[in-house]
VEXFI-404202 format. One line per field, with one value per atom (N, C-alpha, C): x, y, z; residue number from 0; residue in three letters; atom name. Coordinates in steps of 0.2 Angstrom, whole numbers. Layout:
VEXFI-404202
px (X	...)
py (Y	...)
pz (Z	...)
pos (NUM	...)
code (ALA	...)
site (CA	...)
***
This chain:
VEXFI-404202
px (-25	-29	-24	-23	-21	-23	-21	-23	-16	-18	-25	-29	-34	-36	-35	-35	-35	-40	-45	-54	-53	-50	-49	-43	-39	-34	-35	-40	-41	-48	-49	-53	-50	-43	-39	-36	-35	-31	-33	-33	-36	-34	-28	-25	-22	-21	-17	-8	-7	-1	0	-4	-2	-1	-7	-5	1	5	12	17	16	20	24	17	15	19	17	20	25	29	37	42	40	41	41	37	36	42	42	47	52	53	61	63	59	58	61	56	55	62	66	71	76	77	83	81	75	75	71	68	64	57	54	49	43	40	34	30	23	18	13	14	7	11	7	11	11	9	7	7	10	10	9	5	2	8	10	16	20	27	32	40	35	39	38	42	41	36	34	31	23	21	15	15	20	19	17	21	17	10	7	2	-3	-2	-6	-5	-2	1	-6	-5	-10	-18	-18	-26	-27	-25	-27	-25	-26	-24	-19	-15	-8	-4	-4	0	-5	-3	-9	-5	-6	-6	-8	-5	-7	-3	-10	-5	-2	2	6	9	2	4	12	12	20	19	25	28	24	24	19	12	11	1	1	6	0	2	6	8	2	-1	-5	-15	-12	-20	-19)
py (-150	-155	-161	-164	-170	-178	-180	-186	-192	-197	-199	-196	-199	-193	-194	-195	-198	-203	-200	-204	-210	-210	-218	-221	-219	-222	-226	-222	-226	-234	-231	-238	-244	-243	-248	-253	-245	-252	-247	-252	-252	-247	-242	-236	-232	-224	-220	-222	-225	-226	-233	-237	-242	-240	-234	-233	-229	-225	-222	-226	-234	-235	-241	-241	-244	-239	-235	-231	-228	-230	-228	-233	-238	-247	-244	-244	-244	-239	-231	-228	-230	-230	-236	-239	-246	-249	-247	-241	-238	-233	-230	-229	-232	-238	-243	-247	-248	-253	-247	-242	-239	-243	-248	-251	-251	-245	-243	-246	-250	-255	-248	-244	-237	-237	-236	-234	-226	-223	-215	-212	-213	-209	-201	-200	-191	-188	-192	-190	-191	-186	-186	-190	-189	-189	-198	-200	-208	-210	-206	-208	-207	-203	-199	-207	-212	-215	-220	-221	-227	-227	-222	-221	-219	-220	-220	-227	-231	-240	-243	-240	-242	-239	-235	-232	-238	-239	-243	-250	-252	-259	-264	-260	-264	-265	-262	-262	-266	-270	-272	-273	-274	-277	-282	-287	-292	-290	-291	-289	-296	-295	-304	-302	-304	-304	-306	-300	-300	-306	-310	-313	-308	-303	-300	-303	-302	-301	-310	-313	-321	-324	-318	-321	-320	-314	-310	-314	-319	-323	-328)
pz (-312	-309	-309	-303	-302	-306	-310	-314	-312	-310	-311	-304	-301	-296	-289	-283	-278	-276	-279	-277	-281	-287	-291	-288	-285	-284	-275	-272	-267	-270	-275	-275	-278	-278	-282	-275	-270	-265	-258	-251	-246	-242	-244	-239	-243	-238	-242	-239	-235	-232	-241	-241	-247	-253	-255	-261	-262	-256	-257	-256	-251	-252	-258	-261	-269	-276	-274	-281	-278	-274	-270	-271	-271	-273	-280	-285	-291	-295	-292	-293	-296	-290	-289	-295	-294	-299	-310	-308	-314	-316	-312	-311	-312	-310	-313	-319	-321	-326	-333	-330	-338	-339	-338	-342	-339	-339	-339	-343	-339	-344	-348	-347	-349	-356	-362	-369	-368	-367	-366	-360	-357	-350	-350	-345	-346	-340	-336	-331	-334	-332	-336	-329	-324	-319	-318	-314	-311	-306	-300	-298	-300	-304	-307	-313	-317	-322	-317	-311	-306	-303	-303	-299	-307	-310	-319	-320	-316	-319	-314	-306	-301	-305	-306	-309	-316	-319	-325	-323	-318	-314	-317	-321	-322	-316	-312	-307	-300	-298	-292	-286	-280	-272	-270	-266	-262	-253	-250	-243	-241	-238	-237	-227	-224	-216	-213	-211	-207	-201	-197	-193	-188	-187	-180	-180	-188	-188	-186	-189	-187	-180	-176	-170	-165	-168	-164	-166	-170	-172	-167)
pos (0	0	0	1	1	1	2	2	2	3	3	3	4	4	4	5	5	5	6	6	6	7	7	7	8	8	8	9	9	9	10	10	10	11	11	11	12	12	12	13	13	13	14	14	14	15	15	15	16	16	16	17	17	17	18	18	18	19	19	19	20	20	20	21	21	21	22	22	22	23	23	23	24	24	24	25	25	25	26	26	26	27	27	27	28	28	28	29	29	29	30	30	30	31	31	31	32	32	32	33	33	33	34	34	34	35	35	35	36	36	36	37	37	37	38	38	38	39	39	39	40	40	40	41	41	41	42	42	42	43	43	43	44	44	44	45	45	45	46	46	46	47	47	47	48	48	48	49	49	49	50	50	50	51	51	51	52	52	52	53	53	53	54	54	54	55	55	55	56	56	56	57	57	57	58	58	58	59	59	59	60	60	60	61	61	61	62	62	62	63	63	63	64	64	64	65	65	65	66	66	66	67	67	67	68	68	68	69	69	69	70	70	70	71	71	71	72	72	72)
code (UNK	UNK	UNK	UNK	UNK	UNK	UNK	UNK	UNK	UNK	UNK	UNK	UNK	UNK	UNK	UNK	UNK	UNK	UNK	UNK	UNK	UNK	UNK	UNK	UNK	UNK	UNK	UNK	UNK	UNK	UNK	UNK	UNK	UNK	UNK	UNK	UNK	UNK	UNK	UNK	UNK	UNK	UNK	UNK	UNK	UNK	UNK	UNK	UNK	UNK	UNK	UNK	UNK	UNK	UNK	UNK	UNK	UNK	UNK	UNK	UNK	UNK	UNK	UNK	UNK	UNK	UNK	UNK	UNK	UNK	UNK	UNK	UNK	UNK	UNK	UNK	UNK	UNK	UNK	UNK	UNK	UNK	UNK	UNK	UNK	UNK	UNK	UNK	UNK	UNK	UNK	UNK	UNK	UNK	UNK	UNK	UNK	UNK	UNK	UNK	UNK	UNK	UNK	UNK	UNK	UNK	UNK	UNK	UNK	UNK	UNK	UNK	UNK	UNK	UNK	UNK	UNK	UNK	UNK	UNK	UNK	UNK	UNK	UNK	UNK	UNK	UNK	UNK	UNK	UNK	UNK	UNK	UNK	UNK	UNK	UNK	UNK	UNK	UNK	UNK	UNK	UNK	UNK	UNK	UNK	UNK	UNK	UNK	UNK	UNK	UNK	UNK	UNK	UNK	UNK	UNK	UNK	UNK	UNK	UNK	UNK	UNK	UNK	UNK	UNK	UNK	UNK	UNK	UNK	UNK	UNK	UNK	UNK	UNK	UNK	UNK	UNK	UNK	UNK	UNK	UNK	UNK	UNK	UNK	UNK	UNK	UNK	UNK	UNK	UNK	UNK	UNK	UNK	UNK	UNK	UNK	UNK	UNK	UNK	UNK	UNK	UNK	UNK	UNK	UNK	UNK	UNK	UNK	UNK	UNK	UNK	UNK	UNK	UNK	UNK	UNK	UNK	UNK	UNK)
site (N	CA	C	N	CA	C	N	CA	C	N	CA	C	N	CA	C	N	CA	C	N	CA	C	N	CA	C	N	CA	C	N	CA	C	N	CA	C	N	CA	C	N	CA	C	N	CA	C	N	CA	C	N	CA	C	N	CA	C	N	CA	C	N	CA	C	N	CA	C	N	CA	C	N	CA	C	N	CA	C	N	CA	C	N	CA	C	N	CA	C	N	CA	C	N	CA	C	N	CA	C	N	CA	C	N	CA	C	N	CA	C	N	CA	C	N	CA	C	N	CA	C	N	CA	C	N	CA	C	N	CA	C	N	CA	C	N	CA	C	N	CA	C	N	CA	C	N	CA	C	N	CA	C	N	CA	C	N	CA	C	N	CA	C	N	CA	C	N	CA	C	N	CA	C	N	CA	C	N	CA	C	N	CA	C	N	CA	C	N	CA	C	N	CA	C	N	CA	C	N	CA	C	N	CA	C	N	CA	C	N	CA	C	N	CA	C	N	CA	C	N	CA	C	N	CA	C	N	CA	C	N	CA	C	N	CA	C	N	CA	C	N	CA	C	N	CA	C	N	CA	C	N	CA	C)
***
């Protein structure tokens, strides 16, 4: 079984395209530096400890409109 689950993780953030490219960002991150906020991760992998970071809202999103979206307002 998938944990954490998809159904909790969309109620954390507004897309499926955000939340992969959230814990793809995170990845990364967790890759070069090692410092995952979770004491206990059930993932052993990187991207499964980012998307465990997103489910227990240590990890959050802010969308910050691109130079298209405020030209288009």
């Amino acid at each position: 079984m998938l944990y954490p689950s998809i159904d909790s993780l969309m109620q954390r953030l507004d897309s499926k395209y955000t939340l992969v490219t959230v814990a793809a960002k995170r990845a990364r991150q967790l890759q070069m530096h090692n410092d995952t906020t979770i004491q206990r991760p059930v993932s052993h992998k990187l991207v499964g400890c980012a998307l465990e970071e997103i489910n227990s809202e240590q990890l959050t999103y802010t969308h910050v409109p691109s130079k298209d979206e405020n030209e288009e307002r």
